[in-house]
PDB file with one MODEL, atoms N, CA, C and O in Angstrom:
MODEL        1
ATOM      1  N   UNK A   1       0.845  -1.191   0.000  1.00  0.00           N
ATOM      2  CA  UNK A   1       0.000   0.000   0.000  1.00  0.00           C
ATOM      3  C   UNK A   1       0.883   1.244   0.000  1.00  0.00           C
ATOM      4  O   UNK A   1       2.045   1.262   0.406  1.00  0.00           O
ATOM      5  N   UNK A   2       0.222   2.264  -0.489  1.00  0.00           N
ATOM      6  CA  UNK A   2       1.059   3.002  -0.820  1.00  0.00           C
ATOM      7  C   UNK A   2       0.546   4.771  -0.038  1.00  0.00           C
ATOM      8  O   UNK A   2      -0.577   5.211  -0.287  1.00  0.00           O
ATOM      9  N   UNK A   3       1.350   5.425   0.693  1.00  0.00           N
ATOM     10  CA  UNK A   3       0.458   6.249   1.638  1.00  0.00           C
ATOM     11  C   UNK A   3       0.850   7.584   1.139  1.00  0.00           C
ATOM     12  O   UNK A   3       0.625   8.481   1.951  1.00  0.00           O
ATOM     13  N   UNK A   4       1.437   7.997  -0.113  1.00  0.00           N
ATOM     14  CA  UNK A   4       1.416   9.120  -0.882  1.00  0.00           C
ATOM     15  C   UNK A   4       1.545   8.618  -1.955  1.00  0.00           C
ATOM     16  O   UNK A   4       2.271   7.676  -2.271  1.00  0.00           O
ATOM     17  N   UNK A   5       0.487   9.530  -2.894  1.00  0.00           N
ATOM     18  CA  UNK A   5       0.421   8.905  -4.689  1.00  0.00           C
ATOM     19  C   UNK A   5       0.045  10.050  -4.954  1.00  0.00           C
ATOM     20  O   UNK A   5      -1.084  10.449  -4.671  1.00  0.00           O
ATOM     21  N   UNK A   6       0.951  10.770  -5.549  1.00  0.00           N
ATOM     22  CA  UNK A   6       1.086  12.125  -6.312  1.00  0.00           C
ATOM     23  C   UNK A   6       1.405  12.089  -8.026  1.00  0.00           C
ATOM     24  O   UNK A   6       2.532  11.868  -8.469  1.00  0.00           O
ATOM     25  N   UNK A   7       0.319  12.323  -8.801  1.00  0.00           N
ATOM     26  CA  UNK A   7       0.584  12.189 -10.291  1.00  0.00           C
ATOM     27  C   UNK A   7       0.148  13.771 -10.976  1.00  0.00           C
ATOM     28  O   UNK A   7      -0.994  14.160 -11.220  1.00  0.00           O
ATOM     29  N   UNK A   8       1.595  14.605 -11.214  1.00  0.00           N
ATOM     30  CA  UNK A   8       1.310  15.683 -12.112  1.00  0.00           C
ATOM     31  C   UNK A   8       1.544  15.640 -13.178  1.00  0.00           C
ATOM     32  O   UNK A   8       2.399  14.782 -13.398  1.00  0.00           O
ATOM     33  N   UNK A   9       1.067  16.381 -14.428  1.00  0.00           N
ATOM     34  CA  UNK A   9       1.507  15.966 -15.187  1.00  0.00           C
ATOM     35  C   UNK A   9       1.914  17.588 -15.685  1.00  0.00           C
ATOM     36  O   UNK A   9       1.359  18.605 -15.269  1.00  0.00           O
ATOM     37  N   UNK A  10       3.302  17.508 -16.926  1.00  0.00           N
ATOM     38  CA  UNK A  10       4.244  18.268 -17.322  1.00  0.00           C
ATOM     39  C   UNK A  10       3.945  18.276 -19.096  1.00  0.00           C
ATOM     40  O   UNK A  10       3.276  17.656 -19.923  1.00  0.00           O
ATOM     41  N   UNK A  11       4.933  19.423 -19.031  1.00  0.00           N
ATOM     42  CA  UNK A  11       5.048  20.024 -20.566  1.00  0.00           C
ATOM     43  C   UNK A  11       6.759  19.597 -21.235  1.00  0.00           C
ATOM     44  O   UNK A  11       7.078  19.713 -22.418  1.00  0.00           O
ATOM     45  N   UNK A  12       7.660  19.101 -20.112  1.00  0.00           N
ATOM     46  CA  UNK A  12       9.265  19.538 -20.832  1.00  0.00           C
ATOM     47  C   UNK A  12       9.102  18.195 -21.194  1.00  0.00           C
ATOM     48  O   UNK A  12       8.325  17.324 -20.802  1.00  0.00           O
ATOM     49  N   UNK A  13      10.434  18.224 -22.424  1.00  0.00           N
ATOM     50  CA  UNK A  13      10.741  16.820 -22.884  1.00  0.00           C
ATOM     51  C   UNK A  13      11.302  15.769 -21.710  1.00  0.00           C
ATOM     52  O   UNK A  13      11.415  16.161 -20.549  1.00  0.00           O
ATOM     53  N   UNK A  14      11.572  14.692 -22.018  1.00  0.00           N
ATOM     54  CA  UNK A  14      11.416  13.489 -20.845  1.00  0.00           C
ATOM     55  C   UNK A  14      12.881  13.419 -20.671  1.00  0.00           C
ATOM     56  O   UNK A  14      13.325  12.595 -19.871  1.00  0.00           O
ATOM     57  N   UNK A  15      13.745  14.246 -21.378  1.00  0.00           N
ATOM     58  CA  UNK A  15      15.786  14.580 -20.795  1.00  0.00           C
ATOM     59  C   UNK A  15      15.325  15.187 -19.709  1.00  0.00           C
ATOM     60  O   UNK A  15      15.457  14.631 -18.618  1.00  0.00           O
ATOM     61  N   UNK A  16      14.736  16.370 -19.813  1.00  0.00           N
ATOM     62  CA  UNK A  16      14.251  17.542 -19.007  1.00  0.00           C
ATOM     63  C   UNK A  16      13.983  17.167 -17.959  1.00  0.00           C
ATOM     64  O   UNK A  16      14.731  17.243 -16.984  1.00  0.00           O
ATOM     65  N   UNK A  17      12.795  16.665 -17.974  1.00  0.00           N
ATOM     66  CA  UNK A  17      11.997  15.978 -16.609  1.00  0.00           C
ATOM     67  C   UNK A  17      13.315  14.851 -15.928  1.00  0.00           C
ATOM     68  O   UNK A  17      14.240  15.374 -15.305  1.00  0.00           O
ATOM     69  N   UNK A  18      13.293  13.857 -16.051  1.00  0.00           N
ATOM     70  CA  UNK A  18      14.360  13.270 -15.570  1.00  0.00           C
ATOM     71  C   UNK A  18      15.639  14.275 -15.081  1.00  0.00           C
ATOM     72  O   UNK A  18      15.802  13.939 -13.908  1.00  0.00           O
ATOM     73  N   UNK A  19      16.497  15.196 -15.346  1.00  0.00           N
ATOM     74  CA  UNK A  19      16.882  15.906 -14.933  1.00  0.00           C
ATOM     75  C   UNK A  19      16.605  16.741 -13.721  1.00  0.00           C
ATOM     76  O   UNK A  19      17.265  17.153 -12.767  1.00  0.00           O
ATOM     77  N   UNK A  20      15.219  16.838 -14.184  1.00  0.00           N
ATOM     78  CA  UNK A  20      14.605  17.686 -12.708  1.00  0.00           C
ATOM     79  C   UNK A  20      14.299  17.079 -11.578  1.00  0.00           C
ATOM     80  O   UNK A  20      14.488  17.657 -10.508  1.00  0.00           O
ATOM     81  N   UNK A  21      13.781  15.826 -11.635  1.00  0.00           N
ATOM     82  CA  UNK A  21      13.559  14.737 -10.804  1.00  0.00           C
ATOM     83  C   UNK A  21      15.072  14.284 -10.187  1.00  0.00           C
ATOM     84  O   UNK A  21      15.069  14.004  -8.988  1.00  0.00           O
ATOM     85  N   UNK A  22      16.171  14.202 -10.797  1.00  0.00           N
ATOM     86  CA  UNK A  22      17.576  14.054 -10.504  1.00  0.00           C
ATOM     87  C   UNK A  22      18.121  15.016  -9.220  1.00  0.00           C
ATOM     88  O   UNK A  22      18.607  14.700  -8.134  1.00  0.00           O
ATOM     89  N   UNK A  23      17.744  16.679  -9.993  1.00  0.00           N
ATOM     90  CA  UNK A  23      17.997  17.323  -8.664  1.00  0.00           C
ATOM     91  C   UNK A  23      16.985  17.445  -7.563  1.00  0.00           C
ATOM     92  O   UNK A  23      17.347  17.964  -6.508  1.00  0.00           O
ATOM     93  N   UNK A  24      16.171  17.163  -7.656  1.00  0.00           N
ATOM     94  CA  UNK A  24      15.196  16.866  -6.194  1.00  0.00           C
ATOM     95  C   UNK A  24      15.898  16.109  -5.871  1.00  0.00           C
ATOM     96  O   UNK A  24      16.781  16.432  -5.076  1.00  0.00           O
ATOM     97  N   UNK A  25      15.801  14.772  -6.352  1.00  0.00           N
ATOM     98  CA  UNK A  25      16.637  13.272  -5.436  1.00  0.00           C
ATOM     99  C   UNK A  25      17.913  13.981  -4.811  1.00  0.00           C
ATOM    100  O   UNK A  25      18.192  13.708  -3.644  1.00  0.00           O
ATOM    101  N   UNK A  26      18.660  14.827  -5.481  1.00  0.00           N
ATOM    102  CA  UNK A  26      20.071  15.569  -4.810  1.00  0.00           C
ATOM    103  C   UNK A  26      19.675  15.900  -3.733  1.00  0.00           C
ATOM    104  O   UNK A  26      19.896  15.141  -2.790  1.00  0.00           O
ATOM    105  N   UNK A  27      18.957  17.146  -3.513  1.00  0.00           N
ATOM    106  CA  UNK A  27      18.335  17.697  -2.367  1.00  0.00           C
ATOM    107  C   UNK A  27      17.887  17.385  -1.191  1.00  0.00           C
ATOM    108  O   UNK A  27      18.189  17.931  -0.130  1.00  0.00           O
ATOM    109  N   UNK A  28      16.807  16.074  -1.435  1.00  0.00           N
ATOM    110  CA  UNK A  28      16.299  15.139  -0.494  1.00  0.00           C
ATOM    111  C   UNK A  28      17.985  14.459  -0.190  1.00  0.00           C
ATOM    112  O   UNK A  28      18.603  14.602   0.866  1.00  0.00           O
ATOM    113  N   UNK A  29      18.382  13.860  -1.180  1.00  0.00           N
ATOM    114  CA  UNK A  29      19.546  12.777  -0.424  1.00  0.00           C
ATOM    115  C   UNK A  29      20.636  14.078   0.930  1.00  0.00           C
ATOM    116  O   UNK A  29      21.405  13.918   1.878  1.00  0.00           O
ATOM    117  N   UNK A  30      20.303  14.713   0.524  1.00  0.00           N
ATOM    118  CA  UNK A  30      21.752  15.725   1.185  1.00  0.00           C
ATOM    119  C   UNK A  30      21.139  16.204   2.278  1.00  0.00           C
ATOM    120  O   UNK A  30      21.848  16.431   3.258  1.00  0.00           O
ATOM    121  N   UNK A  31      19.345  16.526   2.372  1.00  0.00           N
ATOM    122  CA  UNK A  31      18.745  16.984   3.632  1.00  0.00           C
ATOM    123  C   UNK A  31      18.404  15.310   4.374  1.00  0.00           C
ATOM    124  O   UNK A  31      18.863  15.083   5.493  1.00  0.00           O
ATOM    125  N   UNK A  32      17.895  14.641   3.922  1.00  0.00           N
ATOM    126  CA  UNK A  32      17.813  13.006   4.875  1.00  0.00           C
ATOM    127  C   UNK A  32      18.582  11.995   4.750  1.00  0.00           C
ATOM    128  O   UNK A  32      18.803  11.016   5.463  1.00  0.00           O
ATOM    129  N   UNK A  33      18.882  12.270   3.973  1.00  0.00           N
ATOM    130  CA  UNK A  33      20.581  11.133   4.237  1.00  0.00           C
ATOM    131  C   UNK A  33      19.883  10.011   3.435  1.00  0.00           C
ATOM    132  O   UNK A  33      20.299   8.880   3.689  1.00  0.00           O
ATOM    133  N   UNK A  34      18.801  10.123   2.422  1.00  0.00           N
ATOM    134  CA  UNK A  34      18.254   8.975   1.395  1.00  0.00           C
ATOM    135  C   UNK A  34      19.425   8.707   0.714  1.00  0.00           C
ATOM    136  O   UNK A  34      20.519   9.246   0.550  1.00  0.00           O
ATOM    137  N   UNK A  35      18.708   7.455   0.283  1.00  0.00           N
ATOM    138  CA  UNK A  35      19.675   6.489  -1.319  1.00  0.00           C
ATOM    139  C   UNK A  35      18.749   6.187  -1.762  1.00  0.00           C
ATOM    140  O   UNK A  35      17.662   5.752  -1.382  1.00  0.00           O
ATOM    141  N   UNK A  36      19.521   6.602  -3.216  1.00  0.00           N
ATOM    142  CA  UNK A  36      18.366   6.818  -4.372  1.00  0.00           C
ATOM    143  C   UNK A  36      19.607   6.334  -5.829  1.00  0.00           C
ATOM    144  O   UNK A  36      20.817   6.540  -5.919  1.00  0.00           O
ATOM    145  N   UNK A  37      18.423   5.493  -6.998  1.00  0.00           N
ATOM    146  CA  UNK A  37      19.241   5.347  -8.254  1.00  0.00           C
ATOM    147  C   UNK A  37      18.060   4.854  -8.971  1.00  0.00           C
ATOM    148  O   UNK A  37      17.208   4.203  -8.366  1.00  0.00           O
ATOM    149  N   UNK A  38      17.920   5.200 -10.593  1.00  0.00           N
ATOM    150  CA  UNK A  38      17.460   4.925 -11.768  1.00  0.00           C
ATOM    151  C   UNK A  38      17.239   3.643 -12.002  1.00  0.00           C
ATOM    152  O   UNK A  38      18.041   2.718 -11.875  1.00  0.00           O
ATOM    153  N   UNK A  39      15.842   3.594 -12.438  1.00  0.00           N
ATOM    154  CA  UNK A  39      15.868   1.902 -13.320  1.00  0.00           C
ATOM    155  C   UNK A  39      15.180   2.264 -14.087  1.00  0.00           C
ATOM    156  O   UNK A  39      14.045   2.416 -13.636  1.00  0.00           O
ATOM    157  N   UNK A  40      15.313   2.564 -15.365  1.00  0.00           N
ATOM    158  CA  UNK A  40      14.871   3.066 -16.270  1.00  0.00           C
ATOM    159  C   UNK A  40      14.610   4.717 -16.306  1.00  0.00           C
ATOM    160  O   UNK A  40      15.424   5.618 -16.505  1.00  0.00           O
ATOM    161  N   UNK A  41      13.172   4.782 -16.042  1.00  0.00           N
ATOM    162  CA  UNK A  41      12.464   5.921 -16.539  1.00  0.00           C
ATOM    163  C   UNK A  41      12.271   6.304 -14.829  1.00  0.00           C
ATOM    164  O   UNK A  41      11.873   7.451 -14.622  1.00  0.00           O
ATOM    165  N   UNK A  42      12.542   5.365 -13.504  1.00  0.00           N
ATOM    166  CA  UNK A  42      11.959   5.639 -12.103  1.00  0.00           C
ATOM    167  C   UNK A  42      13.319   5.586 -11.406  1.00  0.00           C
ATOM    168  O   UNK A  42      14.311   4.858 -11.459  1.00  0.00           O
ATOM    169  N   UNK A  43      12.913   6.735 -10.690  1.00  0.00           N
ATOM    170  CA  UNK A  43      13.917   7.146  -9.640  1.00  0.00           C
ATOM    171  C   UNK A  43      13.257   6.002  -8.306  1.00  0.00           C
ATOM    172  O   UNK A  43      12.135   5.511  -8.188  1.00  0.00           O
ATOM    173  N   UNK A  44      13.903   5.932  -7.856  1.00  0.00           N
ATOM    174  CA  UNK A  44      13.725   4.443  -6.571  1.00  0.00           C
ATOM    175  C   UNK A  44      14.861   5.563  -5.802  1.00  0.00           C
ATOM    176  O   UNK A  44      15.813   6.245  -6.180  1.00  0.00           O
ATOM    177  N   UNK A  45      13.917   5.218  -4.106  1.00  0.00           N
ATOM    178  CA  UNK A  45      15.033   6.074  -2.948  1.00  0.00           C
ATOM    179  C   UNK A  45      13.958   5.012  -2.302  1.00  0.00           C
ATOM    180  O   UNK A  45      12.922   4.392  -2.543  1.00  0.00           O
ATOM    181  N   UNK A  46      15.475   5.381  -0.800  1.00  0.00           N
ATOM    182  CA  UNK A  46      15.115   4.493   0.325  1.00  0.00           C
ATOM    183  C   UNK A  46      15.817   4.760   1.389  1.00  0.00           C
ATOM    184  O   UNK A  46      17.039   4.753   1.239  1.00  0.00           O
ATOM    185  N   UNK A  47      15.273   5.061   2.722  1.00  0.00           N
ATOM    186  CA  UNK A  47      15.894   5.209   3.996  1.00  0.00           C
ATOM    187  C   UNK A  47      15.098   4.791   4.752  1.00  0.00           C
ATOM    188  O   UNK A  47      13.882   4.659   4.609  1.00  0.00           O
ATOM    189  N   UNK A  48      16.065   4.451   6.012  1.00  0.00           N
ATOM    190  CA  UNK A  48      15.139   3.928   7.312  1.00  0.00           C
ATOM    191  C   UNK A  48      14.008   4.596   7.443  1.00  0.00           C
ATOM    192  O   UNK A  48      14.070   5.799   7.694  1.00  0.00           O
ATOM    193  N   UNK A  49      12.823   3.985   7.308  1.00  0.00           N
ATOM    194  CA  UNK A  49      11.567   4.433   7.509  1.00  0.00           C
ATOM    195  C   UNK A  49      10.379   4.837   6.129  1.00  0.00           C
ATOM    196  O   UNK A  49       9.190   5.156   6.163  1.00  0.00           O
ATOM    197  N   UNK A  50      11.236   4.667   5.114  1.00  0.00           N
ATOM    198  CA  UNK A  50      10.722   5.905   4.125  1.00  0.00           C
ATOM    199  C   UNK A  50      11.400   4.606   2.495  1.00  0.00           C
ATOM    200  O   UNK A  50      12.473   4.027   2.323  1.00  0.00           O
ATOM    201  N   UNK A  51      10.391   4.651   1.842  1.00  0.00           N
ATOM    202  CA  UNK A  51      10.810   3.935   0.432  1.00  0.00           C
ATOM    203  C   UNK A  51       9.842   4.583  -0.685  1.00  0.00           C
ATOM    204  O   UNK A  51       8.707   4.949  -0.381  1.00  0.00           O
ATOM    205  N   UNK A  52      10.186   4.666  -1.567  1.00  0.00           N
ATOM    206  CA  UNK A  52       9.562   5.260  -2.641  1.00  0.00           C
ATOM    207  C   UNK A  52       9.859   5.286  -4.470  1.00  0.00           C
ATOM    208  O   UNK A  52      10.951   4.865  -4.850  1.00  0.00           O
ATOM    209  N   UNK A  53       9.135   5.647  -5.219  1.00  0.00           N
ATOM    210  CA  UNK A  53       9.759   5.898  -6.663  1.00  0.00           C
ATOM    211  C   UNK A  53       9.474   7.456  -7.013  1.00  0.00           C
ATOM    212  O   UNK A  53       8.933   8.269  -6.265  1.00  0.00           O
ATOM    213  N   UNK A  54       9.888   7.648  -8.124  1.00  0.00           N
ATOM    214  CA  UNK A  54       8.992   8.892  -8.949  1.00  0.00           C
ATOM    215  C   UNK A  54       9.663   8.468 -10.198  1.00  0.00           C
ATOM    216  O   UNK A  54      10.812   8.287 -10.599  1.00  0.00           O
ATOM    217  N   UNK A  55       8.533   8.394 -10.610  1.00  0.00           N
ATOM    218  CA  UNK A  55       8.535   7.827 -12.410  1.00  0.00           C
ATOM    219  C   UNK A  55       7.884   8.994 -13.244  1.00  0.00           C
ATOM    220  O   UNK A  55       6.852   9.616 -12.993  1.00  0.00           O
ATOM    221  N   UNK A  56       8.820   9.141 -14.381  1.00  0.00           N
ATOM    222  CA  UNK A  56       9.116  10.401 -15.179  1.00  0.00           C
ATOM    223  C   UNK A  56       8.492   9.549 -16.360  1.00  0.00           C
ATOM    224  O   UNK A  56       8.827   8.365 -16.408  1.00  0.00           O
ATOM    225  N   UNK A  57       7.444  10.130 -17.509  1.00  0.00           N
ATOM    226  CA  UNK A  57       7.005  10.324 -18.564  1.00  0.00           C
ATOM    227  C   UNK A  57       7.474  11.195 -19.448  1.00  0.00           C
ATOM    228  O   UNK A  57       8.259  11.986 -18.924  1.00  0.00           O
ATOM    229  N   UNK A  58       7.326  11.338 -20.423  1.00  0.00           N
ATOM    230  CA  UNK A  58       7.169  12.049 -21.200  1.00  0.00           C
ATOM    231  C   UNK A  58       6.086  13.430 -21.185  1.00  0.00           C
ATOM    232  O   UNK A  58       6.216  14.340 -22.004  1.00  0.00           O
ATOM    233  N   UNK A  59       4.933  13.422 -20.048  1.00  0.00           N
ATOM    234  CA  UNK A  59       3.974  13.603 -19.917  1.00  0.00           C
ATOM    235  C   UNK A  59       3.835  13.909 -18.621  1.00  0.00           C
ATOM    236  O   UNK A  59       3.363  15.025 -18.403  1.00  0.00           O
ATOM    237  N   UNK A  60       4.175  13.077 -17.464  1.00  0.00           N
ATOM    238  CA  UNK A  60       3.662  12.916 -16.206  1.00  0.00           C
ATOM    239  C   UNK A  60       4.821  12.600 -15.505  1.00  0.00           C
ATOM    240  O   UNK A  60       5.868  12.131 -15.953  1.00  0.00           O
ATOM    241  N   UNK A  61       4.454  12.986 -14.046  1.00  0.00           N
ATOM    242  CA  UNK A  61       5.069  12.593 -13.163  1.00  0.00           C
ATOM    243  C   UNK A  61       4.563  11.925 -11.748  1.00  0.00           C
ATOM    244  O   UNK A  61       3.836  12.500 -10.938  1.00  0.00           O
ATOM    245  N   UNK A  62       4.986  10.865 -11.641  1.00  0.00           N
ATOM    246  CA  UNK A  62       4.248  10.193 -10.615  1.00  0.00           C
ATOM    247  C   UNK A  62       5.076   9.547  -9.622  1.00  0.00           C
ATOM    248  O   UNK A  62       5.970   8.758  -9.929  1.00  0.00           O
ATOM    249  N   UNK A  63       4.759   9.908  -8.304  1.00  0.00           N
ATOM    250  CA  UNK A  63       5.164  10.177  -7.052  1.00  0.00           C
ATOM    251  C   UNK A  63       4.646   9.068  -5.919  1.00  0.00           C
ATOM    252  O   UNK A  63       3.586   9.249  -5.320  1.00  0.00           O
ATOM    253  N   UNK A  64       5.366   8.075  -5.716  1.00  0.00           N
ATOM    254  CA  UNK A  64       4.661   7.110  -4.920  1.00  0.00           C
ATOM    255  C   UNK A  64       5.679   6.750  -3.615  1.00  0.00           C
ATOM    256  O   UNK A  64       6.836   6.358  -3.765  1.00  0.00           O
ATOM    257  N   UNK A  65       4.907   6.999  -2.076  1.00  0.00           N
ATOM    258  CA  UNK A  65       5.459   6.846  -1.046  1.00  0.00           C
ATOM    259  C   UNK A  65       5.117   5.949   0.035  1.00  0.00           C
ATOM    260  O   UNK A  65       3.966   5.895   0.468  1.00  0.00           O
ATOM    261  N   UNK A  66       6.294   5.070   0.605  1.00  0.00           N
ATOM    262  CA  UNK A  66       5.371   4.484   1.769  1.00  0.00           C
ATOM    263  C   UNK A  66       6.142   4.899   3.208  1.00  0.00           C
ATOM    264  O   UNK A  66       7.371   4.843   3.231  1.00  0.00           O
ATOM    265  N   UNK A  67       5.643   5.179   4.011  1.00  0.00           N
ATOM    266  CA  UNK A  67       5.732   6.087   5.098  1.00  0.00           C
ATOM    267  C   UNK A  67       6.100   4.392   6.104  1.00  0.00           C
ATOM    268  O   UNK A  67       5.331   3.444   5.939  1.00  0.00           O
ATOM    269  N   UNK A  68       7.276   4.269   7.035  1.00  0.00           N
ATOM    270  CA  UNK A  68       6.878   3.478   7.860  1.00  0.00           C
ATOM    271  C   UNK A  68       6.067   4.228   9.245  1.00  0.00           C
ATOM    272  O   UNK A  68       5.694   5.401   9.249  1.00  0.00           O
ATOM    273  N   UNK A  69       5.945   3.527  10.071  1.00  0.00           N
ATOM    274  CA  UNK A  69       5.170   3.833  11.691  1.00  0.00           C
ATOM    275  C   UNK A  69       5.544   5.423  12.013  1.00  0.00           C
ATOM    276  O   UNK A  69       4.831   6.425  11.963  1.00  0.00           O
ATOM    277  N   UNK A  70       6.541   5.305  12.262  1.00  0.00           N
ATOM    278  CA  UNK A  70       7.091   6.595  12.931  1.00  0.00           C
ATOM    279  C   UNK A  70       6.702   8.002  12.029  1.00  0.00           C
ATOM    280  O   UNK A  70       6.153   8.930  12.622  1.00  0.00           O
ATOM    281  N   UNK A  71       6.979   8.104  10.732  1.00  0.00           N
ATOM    282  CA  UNK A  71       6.473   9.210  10.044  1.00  0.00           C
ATOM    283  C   UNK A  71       5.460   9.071   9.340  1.00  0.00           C
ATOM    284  O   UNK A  71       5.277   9.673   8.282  1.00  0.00           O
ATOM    285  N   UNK A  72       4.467   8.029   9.994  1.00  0.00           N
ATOM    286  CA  UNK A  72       2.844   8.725   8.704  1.00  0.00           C
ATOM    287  C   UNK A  72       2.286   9.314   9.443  1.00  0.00           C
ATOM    288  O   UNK A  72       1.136   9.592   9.105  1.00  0.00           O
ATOM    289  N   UNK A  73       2.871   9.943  11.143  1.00  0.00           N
ATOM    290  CA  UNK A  73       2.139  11.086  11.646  1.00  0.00           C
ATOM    291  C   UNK A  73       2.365  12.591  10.655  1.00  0.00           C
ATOM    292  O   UNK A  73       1.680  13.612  10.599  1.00  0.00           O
ATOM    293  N   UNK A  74       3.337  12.283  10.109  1.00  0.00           N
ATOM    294  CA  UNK A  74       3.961  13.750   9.076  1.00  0.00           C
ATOM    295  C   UNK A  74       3.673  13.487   7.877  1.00  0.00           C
ATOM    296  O   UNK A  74       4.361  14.004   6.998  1.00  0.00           O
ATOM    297  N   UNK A  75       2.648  12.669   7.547  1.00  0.00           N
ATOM    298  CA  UNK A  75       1.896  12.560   5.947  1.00  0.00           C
ATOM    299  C   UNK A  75       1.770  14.042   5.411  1.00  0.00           C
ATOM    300  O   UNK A  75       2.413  14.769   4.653  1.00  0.00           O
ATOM    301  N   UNK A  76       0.963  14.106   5.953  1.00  0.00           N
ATOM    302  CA  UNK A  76       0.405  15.515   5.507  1.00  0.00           C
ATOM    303  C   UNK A  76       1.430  16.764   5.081  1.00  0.00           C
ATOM    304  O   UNK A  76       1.343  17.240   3.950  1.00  0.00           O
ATOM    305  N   UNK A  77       2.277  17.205   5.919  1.00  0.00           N
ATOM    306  CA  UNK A  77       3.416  18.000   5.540  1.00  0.00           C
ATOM    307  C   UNK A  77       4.405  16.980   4.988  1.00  0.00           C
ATOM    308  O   UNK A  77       5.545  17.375   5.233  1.00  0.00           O
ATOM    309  N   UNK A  78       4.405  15.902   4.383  1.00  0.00           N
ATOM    310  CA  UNK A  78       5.344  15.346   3.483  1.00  0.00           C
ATOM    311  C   UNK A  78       5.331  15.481   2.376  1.00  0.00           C
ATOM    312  O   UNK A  78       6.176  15.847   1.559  1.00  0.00           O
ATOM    313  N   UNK A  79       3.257  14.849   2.257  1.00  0.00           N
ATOM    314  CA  UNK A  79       2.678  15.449   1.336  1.00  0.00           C
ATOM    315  C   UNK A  79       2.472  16.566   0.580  1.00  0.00           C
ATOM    316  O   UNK A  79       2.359  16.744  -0.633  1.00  0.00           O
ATOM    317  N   UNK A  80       2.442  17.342   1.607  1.00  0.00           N
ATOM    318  CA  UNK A  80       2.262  19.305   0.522  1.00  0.00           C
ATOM    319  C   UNK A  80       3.822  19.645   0.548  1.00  0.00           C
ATOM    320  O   UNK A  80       3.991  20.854   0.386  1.00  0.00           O
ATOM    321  N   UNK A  81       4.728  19.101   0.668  1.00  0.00           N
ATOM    322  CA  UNK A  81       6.096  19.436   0.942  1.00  0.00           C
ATOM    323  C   UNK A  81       6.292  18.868  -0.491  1.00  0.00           C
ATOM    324  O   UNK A  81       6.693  19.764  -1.234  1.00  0.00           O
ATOM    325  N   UNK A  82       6.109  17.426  -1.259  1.00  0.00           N
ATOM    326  CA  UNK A  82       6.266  17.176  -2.414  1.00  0.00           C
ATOM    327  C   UNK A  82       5.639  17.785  -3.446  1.00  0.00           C
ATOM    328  O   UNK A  82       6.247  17.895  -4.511  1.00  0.00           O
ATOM    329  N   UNK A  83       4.429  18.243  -3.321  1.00  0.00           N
ATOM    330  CA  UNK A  83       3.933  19.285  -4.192  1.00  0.00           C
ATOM    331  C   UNK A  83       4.435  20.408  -4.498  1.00  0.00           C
ATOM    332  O   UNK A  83       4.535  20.975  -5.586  1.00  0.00           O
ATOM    333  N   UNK A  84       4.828  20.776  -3.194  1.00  0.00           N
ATOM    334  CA  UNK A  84       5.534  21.953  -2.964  1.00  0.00           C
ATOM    335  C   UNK A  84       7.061  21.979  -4.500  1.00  0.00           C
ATOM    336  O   UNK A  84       7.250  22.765  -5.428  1.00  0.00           O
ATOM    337  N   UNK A  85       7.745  20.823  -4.087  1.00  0.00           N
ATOM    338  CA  UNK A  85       8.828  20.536  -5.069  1.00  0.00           C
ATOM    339  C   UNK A  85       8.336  20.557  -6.378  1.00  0.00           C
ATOM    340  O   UNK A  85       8.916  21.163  -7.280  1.00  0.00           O
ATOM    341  N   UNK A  86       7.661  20.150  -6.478  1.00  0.00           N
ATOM    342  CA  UNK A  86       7.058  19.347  -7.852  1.00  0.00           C
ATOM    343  C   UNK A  86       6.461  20.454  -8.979  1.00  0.00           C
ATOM    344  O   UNK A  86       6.527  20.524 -10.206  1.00  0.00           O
ATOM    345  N   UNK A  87       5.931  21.167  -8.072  1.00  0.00           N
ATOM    346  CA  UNK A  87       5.492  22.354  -8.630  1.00  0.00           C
ATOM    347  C   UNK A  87       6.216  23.990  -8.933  1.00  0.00           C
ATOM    348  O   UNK A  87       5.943  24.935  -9.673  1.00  0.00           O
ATOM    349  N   UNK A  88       7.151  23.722  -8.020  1.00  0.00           N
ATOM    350  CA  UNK A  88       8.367  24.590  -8.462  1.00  0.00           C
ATOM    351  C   UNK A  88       9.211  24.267  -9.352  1.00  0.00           C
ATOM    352  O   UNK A  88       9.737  25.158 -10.019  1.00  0.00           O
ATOM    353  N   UNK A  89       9.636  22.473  -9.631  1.00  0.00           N
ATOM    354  CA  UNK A  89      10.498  22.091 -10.496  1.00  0.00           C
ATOM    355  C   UNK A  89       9.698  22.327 -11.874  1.00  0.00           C
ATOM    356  O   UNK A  89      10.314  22.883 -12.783  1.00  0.00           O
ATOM    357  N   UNK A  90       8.646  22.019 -12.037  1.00  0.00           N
ATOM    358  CA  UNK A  90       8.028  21.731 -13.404  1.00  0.00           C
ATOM    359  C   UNK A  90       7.021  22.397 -13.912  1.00  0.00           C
ATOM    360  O   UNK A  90       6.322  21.923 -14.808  1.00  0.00           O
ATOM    361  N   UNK A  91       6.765  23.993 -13.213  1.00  0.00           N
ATOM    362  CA  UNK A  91       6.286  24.899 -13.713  1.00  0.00           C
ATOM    363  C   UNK A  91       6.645  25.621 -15.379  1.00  0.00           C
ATOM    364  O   UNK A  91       6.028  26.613 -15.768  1.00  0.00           O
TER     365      UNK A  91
ENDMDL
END
């Protein structure tokens, strides 16, 4: 199950997007100490507590999180915190 599912969808070509999705993963890895790497078209990260993808289209971007115990009290500001990104990167 999956306890954030965020799907926006974009205008840049799919170098672009992947790029942008690249420096978020920077950002996040350097503020939580995540590990994160490519399999294909999806960024895959993972830290104690916290696993996830974001898979880049041509089109879309889609954002899938699973929260363990300790932080799905902070869903909510995790949640508008990725929007928050998402919507600054791909405006």
């Amino acid at each position: 199950m999956t306890d954030i599912d965020i799907r926006r969808s974009h205008a840049v070509p799919l170098k672009e997007a992947k790029a942008k999705v690249e420096r978020i993963a920077e950002r996040i890895a350097e503020r939580f100490d995540v590990d994160y790497g490519w399999k294909g078209n999806t960024l895959l990260f993972t830290r104690s507590g916290v696993e996830g993808q974001i898979a880049v289209s041509a089109k879309e971007v889609h954002v899938m999180v699973r929260l363990g115990f300790l932080l799905f009290a902070l869903k909510g500001s995790i949640e508008r915190e990725i929007d928050r990104v998402i919507e600054e990167q791909f405006r």
